[in-house]
DSSP file (Angstrom, degrees, kcal/mol; ACC not computed):
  #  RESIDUE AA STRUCTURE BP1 BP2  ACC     N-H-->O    O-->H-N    N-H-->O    O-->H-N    TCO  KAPPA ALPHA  PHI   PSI    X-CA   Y-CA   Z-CA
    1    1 A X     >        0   0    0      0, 0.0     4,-2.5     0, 0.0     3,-0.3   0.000 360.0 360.0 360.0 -52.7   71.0  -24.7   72.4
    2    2 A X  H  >  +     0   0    0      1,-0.3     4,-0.8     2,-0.2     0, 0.0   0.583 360.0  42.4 -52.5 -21.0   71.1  -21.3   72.6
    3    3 A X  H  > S+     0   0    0      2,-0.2     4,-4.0     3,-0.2    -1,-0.3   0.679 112.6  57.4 -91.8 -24.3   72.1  -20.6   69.1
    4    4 A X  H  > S+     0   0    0     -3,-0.3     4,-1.5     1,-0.2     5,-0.5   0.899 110.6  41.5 -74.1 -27.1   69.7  -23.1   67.9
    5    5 A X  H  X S+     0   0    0     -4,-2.5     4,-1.3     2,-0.2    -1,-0.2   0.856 108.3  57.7 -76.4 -32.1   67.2  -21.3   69.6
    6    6 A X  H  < S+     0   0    0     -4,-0.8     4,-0.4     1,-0.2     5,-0.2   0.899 110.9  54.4 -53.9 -52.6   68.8  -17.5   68.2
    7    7 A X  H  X S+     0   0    0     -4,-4.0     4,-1.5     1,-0.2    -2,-0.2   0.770 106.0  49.4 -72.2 -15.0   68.1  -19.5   64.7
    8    8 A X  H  X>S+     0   0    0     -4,-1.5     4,-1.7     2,-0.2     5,-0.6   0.613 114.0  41.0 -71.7 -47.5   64.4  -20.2   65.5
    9    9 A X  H  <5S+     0   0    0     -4,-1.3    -2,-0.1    -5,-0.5    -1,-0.1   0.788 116.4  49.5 -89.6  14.0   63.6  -17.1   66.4
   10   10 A X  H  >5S+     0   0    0     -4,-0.4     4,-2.7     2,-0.2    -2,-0.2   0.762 115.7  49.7-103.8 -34.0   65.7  -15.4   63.4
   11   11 A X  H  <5S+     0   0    0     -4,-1.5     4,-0.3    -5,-0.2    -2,-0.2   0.675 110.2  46.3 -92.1   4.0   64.0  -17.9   61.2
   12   12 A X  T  X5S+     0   0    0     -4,-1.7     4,-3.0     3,-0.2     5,-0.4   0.665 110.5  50.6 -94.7 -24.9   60.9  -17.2   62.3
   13   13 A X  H  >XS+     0   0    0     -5,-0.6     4,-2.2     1,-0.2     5,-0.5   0.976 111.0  56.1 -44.5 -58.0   61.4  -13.3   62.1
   14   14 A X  H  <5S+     0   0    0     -4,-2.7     4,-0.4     1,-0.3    -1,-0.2   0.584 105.5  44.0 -46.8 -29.8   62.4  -14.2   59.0
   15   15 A X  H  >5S+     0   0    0     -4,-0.3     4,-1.7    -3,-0.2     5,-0.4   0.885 112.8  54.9 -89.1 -59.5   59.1  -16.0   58.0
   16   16 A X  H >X5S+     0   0    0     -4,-3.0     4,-3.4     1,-0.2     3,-1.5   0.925 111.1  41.9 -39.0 -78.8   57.1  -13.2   59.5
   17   17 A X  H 3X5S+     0   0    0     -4,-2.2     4,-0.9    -5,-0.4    -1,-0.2   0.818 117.7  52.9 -48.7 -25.9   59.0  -10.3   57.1
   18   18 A X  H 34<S+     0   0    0     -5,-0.5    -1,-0.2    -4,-0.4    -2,-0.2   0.878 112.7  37.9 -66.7 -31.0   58.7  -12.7   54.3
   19   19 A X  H <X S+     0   0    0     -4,-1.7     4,-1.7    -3,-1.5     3,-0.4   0.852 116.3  51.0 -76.4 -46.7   55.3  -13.2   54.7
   20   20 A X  H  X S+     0   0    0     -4,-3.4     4,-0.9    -5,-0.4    -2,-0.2   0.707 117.7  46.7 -55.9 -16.3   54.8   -9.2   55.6
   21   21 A X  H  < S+     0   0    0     -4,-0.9    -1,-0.2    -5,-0.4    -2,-0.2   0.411 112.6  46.0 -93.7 -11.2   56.9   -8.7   52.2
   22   22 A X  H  > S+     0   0    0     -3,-0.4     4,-1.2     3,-0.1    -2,-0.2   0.670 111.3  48.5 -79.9 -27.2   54.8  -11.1   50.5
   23   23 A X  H >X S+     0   0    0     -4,-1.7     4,-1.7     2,-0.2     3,-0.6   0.975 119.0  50.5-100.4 -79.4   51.1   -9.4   52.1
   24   24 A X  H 3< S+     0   0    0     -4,-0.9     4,-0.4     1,-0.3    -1,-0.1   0.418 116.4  34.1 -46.5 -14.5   52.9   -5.9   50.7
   25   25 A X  H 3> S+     0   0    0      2,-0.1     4,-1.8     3,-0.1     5,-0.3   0.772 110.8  62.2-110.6 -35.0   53.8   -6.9   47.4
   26   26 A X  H <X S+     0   0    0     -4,-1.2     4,-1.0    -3,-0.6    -2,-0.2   0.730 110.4  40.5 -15.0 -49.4   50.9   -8.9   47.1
   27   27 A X  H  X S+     0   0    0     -4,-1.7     4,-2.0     2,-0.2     5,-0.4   0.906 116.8  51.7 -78.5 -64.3   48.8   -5.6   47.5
   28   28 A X  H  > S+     0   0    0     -4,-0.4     4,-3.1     1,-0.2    -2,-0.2   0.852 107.6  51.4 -25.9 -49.1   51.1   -3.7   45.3
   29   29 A X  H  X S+     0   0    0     -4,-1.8     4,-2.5     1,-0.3    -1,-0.2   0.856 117.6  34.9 -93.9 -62.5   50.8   -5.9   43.1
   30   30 A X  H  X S+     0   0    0     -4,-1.0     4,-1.5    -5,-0.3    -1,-0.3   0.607 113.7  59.7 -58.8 -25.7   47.0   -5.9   43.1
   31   31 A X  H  X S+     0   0    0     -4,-2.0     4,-0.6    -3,-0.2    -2,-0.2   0.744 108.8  40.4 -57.3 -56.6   47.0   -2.6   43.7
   32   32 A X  H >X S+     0   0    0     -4,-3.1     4,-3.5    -5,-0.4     3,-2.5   0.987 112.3  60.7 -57.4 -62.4   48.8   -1.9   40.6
   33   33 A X  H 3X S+     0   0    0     -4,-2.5     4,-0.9     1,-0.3    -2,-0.2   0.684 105.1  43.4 -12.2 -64.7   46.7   -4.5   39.0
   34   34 A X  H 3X S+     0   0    0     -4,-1.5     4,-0.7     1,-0.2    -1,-0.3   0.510 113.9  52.8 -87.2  -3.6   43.3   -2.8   39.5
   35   35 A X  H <X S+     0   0    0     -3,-2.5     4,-2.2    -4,-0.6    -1,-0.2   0.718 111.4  45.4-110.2 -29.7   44.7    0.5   38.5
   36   36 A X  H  X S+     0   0    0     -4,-3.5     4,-5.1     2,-0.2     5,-0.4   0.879 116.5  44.1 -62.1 -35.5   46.0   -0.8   35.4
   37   37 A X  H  X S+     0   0    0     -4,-0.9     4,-0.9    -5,-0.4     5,-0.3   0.949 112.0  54.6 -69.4 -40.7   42.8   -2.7   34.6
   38   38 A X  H  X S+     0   0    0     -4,-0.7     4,-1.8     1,-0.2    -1,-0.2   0.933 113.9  43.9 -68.2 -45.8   40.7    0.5   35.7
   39   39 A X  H  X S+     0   0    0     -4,-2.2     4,-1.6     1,-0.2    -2,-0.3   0.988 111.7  48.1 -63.5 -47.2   42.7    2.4   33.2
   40   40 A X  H  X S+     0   0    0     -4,-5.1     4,-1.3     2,-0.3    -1,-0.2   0.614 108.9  58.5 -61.6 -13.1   42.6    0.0   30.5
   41   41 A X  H  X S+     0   0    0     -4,-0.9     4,-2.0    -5,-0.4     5,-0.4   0.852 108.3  48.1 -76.1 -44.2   38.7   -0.3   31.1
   42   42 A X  H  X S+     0   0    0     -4,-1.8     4,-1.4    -5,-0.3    -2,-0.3   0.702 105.0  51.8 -82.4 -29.8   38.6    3.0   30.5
   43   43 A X  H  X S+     0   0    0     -4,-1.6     4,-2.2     2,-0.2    -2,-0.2   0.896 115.9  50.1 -23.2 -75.8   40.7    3.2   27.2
   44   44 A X  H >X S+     0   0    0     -4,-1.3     3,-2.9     2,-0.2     4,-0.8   0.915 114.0  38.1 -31.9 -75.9   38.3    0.5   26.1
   45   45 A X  H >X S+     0   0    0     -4,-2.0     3,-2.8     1,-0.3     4,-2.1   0.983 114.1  58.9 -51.9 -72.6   35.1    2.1   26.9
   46   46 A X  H 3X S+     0   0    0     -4,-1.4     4,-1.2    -5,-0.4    -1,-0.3   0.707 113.3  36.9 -41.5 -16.8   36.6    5.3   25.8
   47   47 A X  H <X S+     0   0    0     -3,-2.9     4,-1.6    -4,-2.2    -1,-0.3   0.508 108.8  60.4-104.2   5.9   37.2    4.0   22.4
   48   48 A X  H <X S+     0   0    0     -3,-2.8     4,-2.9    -4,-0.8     5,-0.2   0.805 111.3  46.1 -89.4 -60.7   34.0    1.8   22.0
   49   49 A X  H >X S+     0   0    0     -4,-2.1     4,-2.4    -5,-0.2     3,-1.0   0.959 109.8  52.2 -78.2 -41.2   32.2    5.2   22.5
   50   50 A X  H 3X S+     0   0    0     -4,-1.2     4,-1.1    -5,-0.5     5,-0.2   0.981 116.1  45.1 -44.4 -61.8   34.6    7.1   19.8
   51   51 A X  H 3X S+     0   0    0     -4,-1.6     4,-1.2     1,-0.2    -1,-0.2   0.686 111.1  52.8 -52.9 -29.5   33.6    4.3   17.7
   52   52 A X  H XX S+     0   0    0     -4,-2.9     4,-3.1    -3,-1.0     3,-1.0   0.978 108.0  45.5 -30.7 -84.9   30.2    4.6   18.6
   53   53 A X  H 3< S+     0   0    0     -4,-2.4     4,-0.4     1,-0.3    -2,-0.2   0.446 109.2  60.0 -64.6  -0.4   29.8    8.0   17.9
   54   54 A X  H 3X S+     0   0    0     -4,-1.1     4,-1.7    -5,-0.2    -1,-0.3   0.880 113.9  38.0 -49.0 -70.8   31.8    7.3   14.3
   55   55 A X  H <X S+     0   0    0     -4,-1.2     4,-3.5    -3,-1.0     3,-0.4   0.964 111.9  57.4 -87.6 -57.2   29.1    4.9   13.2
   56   56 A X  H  X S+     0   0    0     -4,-3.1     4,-3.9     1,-0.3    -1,-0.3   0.904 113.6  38.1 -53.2 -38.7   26.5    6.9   14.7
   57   57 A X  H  > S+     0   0    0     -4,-0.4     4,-2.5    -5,-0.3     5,-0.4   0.969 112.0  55.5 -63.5 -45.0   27.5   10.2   12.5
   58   58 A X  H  < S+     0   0    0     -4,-1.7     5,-0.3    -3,-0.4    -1,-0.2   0.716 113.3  44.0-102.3 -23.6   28.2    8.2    9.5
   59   59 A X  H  <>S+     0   0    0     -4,-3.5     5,-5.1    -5,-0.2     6,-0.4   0.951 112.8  51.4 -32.3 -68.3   24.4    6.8   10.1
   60   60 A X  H  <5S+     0   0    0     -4,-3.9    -2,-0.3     1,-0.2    -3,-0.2   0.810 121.7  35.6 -53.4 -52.0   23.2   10.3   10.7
   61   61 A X  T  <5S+     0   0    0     -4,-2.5    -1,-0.2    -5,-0.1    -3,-0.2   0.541 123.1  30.2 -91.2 -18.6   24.9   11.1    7.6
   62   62 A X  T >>5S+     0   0    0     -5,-0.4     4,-3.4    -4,-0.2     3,-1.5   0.533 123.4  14.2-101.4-107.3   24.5    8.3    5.3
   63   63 A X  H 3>5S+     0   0    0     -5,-0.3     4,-1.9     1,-0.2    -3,-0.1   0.588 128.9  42.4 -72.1  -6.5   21.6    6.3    5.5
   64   64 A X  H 3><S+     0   0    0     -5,-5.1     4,-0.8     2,-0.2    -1,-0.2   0.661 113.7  52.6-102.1  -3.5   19.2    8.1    7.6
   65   65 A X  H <> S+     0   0    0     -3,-1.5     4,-2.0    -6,-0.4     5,-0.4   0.875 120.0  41.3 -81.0 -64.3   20.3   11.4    5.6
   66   66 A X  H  X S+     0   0    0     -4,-3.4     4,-3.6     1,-0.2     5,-0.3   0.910 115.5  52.2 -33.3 -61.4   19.3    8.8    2.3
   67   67 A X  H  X>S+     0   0    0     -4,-1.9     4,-3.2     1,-0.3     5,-0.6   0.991 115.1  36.4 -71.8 -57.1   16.5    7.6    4.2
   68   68 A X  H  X5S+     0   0    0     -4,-0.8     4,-0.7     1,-0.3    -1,-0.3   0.768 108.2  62.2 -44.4 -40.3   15.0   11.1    5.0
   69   69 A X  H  X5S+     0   0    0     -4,-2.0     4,-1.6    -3,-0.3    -1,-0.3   0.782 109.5  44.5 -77.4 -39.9   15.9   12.5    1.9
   70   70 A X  H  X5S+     0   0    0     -4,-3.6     4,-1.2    -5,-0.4    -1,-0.3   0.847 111.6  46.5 -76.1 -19.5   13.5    9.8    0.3
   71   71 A X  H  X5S+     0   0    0     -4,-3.2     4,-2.1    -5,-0.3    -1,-0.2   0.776 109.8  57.3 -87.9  -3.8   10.6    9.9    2.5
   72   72 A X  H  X<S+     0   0    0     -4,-0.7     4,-1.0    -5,-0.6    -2,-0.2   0.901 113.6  43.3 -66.5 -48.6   11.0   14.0    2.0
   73   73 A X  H  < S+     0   0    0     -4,-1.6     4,-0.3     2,-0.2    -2,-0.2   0.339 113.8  51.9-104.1  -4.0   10.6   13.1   -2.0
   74   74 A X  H  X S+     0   0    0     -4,-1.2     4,-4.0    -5,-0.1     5,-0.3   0.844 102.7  51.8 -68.0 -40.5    7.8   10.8   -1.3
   75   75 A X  H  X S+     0   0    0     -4,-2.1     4,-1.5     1,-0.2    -2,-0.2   0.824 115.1  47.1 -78.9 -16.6    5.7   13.0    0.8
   76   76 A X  H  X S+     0   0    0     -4,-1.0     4,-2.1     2,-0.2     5,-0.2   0.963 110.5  55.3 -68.1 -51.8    6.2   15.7   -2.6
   77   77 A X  H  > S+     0   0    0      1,-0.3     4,-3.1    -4,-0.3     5,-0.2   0.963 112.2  40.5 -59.8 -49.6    5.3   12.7   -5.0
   78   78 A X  H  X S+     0   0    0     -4,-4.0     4,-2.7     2,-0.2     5,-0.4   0.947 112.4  54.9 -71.0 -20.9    2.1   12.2   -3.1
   79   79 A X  H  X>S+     0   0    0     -4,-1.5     4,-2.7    -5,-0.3     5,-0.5   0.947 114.8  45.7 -46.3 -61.1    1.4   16.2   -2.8
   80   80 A X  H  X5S+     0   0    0     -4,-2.1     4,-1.3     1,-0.3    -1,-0.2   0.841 110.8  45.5 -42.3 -60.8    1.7   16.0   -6.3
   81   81 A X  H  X5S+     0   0    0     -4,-3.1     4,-1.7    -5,-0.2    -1,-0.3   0.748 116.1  52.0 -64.7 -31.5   -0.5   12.8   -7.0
   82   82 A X  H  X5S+     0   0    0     -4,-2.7     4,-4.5    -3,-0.5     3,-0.4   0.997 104.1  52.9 -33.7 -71.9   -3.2   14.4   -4.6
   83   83 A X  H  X5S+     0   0    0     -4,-2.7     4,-1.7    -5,-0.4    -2,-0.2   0.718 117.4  42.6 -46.9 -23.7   -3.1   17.7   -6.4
   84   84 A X  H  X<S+     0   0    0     -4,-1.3     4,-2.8    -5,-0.5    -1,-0.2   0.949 110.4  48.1 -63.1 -56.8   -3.8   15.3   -9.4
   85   85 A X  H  X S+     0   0    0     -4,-1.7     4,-2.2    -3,-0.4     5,-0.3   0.892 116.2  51.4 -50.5 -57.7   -6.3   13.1   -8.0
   86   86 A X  H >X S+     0   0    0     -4,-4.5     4,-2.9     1,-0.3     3,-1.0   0.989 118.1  38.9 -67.2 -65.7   -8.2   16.9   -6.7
   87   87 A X  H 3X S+     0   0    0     -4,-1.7     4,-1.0     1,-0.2    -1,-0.3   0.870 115.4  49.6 -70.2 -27.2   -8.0   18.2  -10.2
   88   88 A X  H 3X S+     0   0    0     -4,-2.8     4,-1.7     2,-0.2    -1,-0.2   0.840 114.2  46.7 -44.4 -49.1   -8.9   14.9  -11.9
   89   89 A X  H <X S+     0   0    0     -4,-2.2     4,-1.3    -3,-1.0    -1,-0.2   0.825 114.2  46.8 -78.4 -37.0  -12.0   14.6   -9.4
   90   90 A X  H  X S+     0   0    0     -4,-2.9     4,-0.8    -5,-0.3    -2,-0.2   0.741 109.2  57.4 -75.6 -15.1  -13.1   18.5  -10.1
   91   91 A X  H  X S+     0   0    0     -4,-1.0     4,-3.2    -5,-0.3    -2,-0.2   0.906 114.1  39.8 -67.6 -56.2  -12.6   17.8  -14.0
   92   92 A X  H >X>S+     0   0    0     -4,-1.7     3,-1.6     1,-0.3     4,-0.5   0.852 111.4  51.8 -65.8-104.1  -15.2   14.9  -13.5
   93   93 A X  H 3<5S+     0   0    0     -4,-1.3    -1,-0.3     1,-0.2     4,-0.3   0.395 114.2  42.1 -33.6 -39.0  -17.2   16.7  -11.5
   94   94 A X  H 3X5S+     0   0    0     -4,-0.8     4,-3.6     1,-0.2     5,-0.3   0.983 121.7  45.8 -61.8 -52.0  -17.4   20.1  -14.4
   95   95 A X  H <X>S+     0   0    0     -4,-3.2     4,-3.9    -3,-1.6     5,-0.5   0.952 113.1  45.7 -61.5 -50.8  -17.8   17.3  -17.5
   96   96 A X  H  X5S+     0   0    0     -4,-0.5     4,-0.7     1,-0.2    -1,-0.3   0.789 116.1  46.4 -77.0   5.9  -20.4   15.4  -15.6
   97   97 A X  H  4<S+     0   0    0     -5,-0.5     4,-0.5    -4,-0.3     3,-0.4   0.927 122.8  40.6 -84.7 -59.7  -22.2   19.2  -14.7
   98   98 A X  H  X5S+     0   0    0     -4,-3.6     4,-1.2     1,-0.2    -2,-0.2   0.873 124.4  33.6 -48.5 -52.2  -21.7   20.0  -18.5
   99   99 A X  H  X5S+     0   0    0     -4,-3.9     4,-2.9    -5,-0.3    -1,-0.2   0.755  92.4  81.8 -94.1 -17.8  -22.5   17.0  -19.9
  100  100 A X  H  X<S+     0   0    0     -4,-0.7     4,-2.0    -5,-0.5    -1,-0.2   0.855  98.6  42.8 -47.5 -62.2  -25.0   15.7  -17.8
  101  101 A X  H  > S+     0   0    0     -4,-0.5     4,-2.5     2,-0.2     5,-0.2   0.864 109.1  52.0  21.7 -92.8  -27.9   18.0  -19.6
  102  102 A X  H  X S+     0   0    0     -4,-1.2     4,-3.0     1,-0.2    -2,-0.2   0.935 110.2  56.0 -80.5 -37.7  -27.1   17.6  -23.0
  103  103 A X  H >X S+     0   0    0     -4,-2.9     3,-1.2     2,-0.2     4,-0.5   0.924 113.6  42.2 -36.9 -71.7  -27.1   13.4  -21.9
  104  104 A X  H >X S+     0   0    0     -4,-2.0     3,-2.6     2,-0.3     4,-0.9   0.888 111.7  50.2 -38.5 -80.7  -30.7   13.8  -20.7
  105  105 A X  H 3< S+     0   0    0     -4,-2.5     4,-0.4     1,-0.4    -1,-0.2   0.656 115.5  48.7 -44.1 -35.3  -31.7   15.9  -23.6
  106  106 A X  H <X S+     0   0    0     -4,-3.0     4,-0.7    -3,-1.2    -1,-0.4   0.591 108.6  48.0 -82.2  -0.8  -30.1   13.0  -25.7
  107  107 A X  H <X S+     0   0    0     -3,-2.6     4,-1.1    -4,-0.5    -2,-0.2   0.590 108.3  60.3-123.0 -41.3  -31.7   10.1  -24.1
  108  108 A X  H  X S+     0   0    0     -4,-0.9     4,-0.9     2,-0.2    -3,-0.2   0.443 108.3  43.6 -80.3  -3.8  -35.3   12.0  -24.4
  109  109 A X  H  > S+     0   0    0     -4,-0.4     4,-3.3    -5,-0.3    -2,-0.2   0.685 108.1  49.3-108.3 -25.2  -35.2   12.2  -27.7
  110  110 A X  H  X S+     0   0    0     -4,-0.7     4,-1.3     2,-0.2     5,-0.4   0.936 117.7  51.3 -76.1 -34.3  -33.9    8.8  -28.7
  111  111 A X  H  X S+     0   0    0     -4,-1.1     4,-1.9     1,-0.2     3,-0.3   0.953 105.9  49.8 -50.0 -45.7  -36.9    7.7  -26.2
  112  112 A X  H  < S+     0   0    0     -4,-0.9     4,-0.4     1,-0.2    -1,-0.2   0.803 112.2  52.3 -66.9 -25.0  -39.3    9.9  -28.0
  113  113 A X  H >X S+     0   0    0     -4,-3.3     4,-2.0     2,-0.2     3,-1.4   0.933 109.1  53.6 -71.4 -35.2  -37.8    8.0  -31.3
  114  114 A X  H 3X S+     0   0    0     -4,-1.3     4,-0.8     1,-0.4     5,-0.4   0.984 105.0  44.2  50.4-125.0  -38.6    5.0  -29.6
  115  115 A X  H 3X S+     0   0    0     -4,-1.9     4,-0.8    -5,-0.4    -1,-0.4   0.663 112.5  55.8 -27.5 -25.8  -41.9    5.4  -28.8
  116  116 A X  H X> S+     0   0    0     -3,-1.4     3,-3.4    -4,-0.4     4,-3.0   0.979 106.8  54.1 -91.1 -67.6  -42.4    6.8  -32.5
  117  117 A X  H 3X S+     0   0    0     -4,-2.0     4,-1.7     1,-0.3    -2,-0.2   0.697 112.1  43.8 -43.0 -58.5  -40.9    3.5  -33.5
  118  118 A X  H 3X S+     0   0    0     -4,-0.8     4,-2.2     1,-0.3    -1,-0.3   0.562 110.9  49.2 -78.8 -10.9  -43.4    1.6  -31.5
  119  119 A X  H <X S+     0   0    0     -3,-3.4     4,-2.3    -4,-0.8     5,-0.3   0.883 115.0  46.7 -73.7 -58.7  -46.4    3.4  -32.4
  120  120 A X  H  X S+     0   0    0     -4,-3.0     4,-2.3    -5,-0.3    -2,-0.3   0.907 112.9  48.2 -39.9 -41.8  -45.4    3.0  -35.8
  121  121 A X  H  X S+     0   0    0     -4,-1.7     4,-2.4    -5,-0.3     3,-0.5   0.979 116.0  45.5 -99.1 -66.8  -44.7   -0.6  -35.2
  122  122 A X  H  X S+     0   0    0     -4,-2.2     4,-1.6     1,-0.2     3,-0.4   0.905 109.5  55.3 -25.9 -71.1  -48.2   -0.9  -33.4
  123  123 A X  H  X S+     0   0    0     -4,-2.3     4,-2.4     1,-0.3    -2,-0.3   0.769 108.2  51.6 -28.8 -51.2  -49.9    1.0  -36.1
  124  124 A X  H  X S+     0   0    0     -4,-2.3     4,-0.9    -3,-0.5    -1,-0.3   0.885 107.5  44.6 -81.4 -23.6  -48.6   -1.4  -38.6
  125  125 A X  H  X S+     0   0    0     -4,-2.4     4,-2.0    -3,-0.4    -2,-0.2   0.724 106.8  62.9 -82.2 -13.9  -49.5   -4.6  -37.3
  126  126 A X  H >X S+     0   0    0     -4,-1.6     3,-3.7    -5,-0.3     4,-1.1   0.992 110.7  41.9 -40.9 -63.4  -53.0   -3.2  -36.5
  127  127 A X  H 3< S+     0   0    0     -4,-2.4    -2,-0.2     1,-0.3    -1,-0.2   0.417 114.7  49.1 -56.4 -21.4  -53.2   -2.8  -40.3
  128  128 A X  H 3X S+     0   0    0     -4,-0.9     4,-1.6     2,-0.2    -1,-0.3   0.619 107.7  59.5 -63.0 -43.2  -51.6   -6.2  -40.9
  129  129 A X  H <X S+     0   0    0     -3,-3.7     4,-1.1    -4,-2.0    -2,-0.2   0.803 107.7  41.7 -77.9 -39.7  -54.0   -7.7  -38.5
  130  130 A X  H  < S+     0   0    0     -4,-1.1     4,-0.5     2,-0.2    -1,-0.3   0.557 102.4  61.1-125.2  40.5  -56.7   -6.9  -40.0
  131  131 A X  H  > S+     0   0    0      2,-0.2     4,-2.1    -5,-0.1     3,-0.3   0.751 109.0  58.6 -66.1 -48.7  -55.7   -7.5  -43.8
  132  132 A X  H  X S+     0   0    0     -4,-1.6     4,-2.0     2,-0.2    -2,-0.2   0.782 105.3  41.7 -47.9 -37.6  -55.4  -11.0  -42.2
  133  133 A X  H  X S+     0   0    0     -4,-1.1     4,-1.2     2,-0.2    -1,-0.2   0.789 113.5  53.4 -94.1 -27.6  -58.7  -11.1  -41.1
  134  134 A X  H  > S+     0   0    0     -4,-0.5     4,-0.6    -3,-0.3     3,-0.2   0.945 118.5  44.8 -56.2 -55.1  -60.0   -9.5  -44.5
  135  135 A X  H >X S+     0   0    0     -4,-2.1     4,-1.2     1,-0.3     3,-0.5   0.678 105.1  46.9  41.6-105.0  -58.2  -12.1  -45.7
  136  136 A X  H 3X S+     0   0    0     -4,-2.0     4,-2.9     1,-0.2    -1,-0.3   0.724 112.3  62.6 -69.7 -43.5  -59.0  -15.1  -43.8
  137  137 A X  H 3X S+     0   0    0     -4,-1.2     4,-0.9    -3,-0.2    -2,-0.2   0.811 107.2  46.5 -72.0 -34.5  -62.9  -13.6  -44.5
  138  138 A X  H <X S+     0   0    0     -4,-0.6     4,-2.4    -3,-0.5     5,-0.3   0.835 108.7  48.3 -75.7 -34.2  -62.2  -14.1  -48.2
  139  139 A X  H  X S+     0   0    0     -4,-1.2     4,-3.6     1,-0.2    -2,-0.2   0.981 112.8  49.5 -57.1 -68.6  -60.8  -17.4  -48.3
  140  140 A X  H  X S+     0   0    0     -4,-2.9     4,-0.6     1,-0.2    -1,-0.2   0.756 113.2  42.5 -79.5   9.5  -63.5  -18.8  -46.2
  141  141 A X  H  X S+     0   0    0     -4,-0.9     4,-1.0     2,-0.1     5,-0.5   0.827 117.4  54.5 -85.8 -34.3  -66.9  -17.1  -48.4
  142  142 A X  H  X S+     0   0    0     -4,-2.4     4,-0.6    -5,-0.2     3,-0.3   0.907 109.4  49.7 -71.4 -24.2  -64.7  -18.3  -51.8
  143  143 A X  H  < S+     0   0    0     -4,-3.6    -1,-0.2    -5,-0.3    -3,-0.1   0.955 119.2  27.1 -74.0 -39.5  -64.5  -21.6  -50.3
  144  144 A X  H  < S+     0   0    0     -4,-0.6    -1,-0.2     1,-0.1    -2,-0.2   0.258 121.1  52.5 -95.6   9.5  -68.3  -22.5  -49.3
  145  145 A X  H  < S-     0   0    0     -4,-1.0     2,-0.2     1,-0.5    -3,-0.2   0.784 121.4 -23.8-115.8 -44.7  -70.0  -20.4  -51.8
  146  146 A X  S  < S-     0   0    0     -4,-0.6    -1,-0.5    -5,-0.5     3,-0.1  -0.802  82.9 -57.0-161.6-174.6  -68.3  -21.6  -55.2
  147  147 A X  S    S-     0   0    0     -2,-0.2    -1,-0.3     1,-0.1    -2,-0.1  -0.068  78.1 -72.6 -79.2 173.6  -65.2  -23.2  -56.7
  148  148 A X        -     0   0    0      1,-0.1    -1,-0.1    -5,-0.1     2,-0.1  -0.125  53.4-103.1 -53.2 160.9  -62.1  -21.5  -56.0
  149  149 A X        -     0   0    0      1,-0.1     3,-0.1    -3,-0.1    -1,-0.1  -0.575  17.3-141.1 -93.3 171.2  -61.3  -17.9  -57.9
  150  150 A X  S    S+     0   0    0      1,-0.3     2,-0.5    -2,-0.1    -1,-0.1   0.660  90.0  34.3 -97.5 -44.7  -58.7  -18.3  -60.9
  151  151 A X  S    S-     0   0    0      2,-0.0    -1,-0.3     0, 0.0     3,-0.0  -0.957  84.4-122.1-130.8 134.7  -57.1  -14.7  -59.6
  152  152 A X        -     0   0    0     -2,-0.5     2,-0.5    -3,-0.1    -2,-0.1  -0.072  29.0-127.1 -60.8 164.4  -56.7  -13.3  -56.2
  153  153 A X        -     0   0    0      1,-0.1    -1,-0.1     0, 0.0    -2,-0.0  -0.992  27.1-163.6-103.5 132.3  -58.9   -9.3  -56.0
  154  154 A X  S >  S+     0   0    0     -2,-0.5     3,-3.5     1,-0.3    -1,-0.1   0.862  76.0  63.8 -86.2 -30.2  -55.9   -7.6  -54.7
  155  155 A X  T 3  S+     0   0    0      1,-0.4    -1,-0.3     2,-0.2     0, 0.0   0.376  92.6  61.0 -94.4   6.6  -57.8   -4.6  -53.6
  156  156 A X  T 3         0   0    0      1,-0.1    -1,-0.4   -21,-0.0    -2,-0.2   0.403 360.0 360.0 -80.0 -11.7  -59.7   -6.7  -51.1
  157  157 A X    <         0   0    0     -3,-3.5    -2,-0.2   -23,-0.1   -22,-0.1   0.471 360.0 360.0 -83.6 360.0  -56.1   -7.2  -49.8
């Protein structure tokens, strides 16, 4: 009885220090674990940001040095095409100052031909009008006075 009882308490030491060697490697074990994990987090990270900063230079360098470099040589194409548009618009303004003048001057004189025209043009239909009516005066005394004439008198015309 007594030995059975020696083995009971030897196998329960035994269960205690296994379980206290199980709690202690258990921690180690975890211990280790999180320190590995923490490092390897930290490898990671640390080479996510190398890579970062890789991509970011090769941005900085590439296409946003490209991109810059064109909107740098856009804002000169429009200087340029201002400076065009400015002198283009100051050209116009000189020609229409210049020309403006000699336009009027042209404009008053084909009006004054004009008006000649129509005076003229007036003038002649007066004269027309009233050839017509001399005319028309001859017809009707050669009709009601005597036969018809054999030849026209032109200078009645």
């Amino acid at each position: 009885n007594h030995i059975h009882q020696k083995s009971a308490e030897e196998d329960k030491m035994r269960s205690t220090i296994y379980a206290e060697l199980s709690d202690k490697i258990n921690e180690e074990y975890q211990a280790r674990f999180e320190t590995l994990w923490e490092a390897k987090a930290h490898d990671v990270n640390r080479q996510i940001d190398a890579q970062w900063e890789v991509k970011e230079q090769q941005f900085i360098n590439g296409p946003r040095k490209e991109l810059l470099e064109l909107i740098e040589a856009l804002r000169n194409e429009i200087g340029v095409l201002q400076e065009a548009k400015d002198c283009a618009e100051s050209e116009n303004r000189h020609l229409i100052g210049e020309l403006l003048p000699s336009l009027r001057s042209h404009i008053l004189h084909q009006d004054g031909l004009l008006q000649k025209q129509k005076s003229d043009s007036d003038a002649e239909i007066s004269r027309l009008k009233g050839q017509w009516a001399r005319l028309q005066a001859v017809i009707a005394q050669s009709s009601s006075s005597s036969p018809p004439p054999t030849s026209i008198d032109t200078d009645a015309l």
